[in-house]
C-alpha positions as CSV (number, residue, x, y, z in Angstrom):
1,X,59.0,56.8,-1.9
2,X,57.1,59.4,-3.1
3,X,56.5,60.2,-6.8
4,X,56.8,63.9,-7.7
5,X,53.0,64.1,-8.0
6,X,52.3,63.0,-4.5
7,X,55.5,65.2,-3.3
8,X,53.9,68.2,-5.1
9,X,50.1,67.3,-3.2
10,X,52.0,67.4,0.3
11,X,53.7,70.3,0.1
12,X,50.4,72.3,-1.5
13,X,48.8,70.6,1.4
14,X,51.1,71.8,4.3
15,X,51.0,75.6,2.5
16,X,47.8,75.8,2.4
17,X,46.9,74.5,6.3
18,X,47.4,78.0,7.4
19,X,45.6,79.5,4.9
20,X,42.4,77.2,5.9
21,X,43.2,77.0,9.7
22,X,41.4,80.0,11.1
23,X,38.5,79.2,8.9
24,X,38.1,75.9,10.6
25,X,38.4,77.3,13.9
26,X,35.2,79.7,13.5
27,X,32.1,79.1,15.4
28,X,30.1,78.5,11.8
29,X,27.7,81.2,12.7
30,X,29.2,83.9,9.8
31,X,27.2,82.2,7.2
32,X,23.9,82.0,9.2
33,X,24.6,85.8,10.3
34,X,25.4,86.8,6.6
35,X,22.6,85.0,5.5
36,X,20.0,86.6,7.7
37,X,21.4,90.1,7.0
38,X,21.1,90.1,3.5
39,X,17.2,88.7,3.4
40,X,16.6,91.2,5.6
41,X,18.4,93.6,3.0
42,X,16.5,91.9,0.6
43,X,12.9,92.6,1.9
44,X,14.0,96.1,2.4
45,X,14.9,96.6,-1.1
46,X,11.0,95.4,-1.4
47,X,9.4,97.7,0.6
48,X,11.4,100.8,-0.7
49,X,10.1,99.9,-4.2
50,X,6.5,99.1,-2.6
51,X,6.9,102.7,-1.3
52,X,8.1,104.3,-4.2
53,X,5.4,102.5,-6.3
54,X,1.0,102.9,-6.7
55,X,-0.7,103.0,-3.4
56,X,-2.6,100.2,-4.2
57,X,0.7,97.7,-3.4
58,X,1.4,99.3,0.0
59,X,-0.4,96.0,1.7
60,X,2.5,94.1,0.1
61,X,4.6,95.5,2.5
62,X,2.5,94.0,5.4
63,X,4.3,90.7,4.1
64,X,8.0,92.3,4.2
65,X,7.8,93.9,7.3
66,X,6.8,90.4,9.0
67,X,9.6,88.7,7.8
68,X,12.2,91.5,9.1
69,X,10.1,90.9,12.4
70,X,11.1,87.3,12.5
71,X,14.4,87.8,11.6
72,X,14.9,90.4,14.2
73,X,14.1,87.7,16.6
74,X,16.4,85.4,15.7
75,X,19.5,87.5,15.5
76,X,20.3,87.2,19.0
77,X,20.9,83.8,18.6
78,X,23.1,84.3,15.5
79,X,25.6,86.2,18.0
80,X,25.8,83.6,21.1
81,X,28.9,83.7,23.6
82,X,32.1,82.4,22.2
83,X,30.6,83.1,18.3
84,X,32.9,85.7,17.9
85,X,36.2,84.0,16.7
86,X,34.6,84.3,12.6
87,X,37.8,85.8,11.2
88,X,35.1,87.0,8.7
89,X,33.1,88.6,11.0
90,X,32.0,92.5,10.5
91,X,30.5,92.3,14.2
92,X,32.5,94.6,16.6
93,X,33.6,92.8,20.0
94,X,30.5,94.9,21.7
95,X,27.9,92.6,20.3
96,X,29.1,90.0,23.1
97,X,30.8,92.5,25.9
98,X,27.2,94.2,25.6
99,X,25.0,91.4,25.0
100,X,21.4,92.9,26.7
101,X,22.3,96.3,24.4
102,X,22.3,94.3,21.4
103,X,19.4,92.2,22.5
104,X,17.6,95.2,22.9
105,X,18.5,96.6,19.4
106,X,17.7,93.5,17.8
107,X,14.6,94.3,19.6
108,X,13.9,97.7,18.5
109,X,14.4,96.1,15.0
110,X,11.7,94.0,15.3
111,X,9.1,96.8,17.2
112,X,10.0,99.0,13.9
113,X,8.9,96.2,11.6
114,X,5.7,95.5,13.4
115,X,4.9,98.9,13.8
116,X,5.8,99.2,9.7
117,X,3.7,96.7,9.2
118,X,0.8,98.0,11.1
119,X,1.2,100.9,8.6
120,X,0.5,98.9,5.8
121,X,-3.2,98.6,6.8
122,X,-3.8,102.1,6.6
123,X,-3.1,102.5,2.9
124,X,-1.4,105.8,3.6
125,X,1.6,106.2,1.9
126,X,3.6,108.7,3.7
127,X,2.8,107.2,7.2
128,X,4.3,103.6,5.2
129,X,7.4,105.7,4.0
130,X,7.7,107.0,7.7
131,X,7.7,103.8,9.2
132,X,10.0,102.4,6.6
133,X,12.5,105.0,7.2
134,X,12.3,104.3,11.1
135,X,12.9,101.2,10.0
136,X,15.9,102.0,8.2
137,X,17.2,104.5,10.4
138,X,16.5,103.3,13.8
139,X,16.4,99.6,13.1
140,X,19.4,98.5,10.8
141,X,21.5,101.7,11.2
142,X,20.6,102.0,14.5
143,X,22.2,98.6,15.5
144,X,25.1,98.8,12.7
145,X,26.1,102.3,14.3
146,X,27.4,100.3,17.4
147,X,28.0,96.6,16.9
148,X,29.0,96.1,12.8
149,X,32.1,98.1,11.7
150,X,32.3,100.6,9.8
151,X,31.3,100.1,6.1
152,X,33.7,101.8,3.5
């Protein structure tokens, strides 16, 4: 027989099954993705105050830049077929029905940052700013713009 307690852990038990059943059913690739995104949100936030800062910090960025590089790379593999059951997920269903047009976006991501960080060895800040802001706008909001949804 069961004592009220044990009663009481059952039933919490069986509510709380659906609650905890999708979850369990992801891939496990949401908190890699989220993960990835926000160091990449991170070293941004780096750059823009290397940008906004004395000239002489600019080669700082060089560092930033490499790291959103290698990032870049590895978001394809963040996305693989059959990854897209995270009930999480931002990702858009395109990601997988288009999978060489995000490879290719992931890609431009990582050009963007190489070529940013190319900039950095010129000590010039406005060519650093542009480069950033490709970065921003071509890079990240250029691949959000088709395969994240829309952020309110």
């Amino acid at each position: 027989m069961l004592r009220p307690i044990g009663l009481m852990a059952v039933l919490v038990t069986l509510m709380a099954t659906p609650l905890i059943g999708p979850r369990a059913q992801g891939s496990g690739f949401e908190e890699k993705r989220e993960t990835a995104m926000k160091a990449m949100g991170k070293e941004m936030g780096a750059i823009k105050a290397l940008v906004g800062g004395p000239a002489e910090n600019l080669g700082q960025v060089k560092q930033h830049a490499a790291t959103i590089s290698n990032i870049a790379k590895d978001i394809p593999g963040l996305f693989p077929p059959g990854s897209d059951n995270e009930p999480d997920s931002e990702a858009l269903p395109v990601v997988w029905t288009d999978q060489a047009g995000f490879q290719q976006a992931a890609a431009r991501l990582g050009d963007l940052a190489d070529q940013l960080a190319a900039s950095a060895d010129t000590g010039d800040a406005k060519q650093v700013g542009a480069a950033f802001a490709a970065v921003g706008k071509n890079g990240c909001s250029g691949c959000h713009q088709t395969y994240r949804e829309p952020q309110s």
